[in-house]
C-alpha positions, 0 to 999 in steps of 0.5 A, spaced: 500 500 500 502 506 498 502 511 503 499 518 502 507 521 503 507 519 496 502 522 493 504 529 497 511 528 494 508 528 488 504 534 489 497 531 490 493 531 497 491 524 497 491 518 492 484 522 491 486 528 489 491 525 485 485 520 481 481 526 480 488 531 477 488 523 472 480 526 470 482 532 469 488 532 464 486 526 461 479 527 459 477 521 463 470 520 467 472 520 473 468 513 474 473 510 470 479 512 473 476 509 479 474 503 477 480 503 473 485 505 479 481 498 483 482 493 479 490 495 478 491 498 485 494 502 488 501 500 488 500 501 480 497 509 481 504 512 477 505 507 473 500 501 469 494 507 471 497 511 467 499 507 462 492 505 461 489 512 461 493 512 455 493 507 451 485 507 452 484 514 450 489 513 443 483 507 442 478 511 442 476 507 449 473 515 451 470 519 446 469 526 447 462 526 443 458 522 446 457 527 450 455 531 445 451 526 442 447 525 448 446 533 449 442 532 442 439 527 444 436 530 450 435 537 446 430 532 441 426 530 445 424 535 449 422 539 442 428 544 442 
């Protein structure tokens, strides 16, 4: 387990602050940094998540239409 003295030393708060600085500047859900941060643990938070926020944005994995597309979706059926 990684101890919050490292998440501090990196320039983050908490492994919380640190995950959601990841949201941020990658564009990601947060829900997905979550999950993804679970499955890899946290001895991999600077290492094997990154990589994997990275490999999964260059496949398309997070499209940043859908929510665009939704909107239009909401604006449809509501008459606008």
């Amino acid at each position: 387990m990684i101890s919050v003295e490292v998440y501090q030393e990196n320039g983050y708060d908490s492994r919380e602050d640190y995950l959601n600085s990841l949201s941020e500047d990658y564009g990601v859900p947060i829900d997905a940094v979550y999950a993804l941060a679970d499955v890899l643990g946290p001895d991999e938070d600077f290492d094997g998540l990154v990589s994997n926020l990275q490999d999964a944005l260059c496949g398309g994995w997070f499209d940043e239409t859908e929510e665009d597309d939704d909107d239009d979706e909401d604006a449809d059926e509501t008459g606008s």
